[in-house]
PLY file of the C-alpha trace (Angstrom):
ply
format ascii 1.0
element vertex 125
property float x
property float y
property float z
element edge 124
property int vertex1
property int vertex2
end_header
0.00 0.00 0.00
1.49 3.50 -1.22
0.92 6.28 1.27
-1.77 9.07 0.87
-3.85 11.70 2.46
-7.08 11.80 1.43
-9.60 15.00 2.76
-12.73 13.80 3.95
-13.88 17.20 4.75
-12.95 20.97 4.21
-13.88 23.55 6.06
-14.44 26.58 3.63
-12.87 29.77 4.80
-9.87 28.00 6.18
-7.80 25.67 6.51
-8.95 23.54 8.07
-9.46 19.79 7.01
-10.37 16.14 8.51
-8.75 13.42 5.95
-7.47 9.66 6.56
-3.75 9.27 6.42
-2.80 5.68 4.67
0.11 3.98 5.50
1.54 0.50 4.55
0.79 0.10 8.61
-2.39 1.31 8.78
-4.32 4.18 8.64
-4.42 7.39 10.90
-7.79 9.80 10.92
-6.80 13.24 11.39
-7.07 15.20 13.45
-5.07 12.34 15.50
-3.44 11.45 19.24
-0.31 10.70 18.53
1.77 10.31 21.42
5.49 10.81 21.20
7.82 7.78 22.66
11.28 9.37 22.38
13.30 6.23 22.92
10.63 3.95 20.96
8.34 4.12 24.12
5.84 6.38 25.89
7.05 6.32 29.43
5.35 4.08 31.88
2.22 3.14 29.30
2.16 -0.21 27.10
1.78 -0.18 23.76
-1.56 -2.00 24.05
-2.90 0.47 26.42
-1.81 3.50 23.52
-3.88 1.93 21.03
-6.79 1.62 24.18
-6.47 5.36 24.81
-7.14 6.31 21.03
-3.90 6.25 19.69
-3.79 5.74 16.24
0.04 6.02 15.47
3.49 6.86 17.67
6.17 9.32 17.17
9.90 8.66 18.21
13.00 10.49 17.90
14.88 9.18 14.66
18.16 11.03 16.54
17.69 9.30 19.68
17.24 6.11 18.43
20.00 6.58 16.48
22.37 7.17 19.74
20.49 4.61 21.54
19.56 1.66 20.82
20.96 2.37 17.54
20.21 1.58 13.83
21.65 -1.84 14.23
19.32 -3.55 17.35
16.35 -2.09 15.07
16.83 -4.22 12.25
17.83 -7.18 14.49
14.37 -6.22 15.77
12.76 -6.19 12.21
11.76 -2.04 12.32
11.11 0.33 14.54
7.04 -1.27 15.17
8.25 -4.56 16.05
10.92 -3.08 18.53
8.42 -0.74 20.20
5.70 -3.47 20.18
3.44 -1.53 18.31
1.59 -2.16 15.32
0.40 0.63 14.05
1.78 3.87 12.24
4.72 5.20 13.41
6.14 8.47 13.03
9.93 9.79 13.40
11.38 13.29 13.27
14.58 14.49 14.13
14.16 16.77 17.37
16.81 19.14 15.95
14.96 22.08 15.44
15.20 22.88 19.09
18.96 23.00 19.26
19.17 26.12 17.34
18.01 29.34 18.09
18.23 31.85 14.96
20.47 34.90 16.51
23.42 35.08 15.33
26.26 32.35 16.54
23.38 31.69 19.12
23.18 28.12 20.46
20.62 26.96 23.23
20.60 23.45 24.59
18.55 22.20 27.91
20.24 19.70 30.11
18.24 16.57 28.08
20.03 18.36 24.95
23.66 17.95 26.70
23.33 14.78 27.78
22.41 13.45 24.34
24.96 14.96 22.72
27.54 13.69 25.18
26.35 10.23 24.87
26.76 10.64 21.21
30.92 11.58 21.66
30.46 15.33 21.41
33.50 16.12 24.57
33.10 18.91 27.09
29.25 19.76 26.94
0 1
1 2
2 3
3 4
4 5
5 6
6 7
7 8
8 9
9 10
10 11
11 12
12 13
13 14
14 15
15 16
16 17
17 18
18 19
19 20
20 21
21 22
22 23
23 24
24 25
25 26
26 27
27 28
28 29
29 30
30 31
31 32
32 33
33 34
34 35
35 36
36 37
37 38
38 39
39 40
40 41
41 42
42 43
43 44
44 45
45 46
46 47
47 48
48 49
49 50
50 51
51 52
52 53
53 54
54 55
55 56
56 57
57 58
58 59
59 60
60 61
61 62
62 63
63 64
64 65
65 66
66 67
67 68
68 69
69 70
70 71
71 72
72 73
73 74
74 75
75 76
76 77
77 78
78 79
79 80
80 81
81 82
82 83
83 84
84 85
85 86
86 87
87 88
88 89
89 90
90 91
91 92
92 93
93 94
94 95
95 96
96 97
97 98
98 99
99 100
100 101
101 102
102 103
103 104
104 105
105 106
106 107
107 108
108 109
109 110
110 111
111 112
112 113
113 114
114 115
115 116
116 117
117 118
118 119
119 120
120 121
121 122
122 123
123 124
């Protein structure tokens, strides 16, 4: 199955919309709940109790995964779904937009920021 959006309903004067996302993993009804598991989970909540709660996909951190468990474990895994346990959507983004502010030579990190960048071998953070 190819991926689409397709608009159910348009609200005329705006932009607003209510469509089904298709993916080859199911599809998502939007506007959606889609929680965000950083590391591949949502913090003290089982996958099965996501999907109970009206979950209809999950978002992790492609960067964090990347640093931990790595690229590697996920294949060994067979994807990212089977590794969180979850088999619906998922979703990953990068999280980097919030490590730049855009001032001039202006860099902002939070503690959660430092720490994953020190994990990943940047020295002295």
């Amino acid at each position: 199955m190819a991926f689409s959006f397709d608009i159910k309903h348009a609200e005329s004067g705006s932009r607003a919309r209510v469509g089904t996302i298709s993916t080859p993993h199911g599809q998502i009804q939007t506007p959606a709940f889609i929680p965000v598991g950083t590391k591949a989970t949502v913090k003290s909540v089982l996958p099965e109790a996501m999907a109970d709660l009206g979950a209809q996909a999950l978002l992790a951190n492609a960067y964090h995964l990347y640093l931990q468990p790595g690229s590697d474990i996920l294949d060994e895994a067979g994807g990212l779904g089977e590794f969180m346990n979850w088999p619906g959507p998922t979703i990953t983004d990068s999280g980097g937009f919030k490590l730049y502010w855009p001032m001039p030579i202006t860099f902002i990190y939070s503690p959660a920021q430092i720490s994953s960048m020190r994990l990943a071998g940047w020295a002295n953070l």
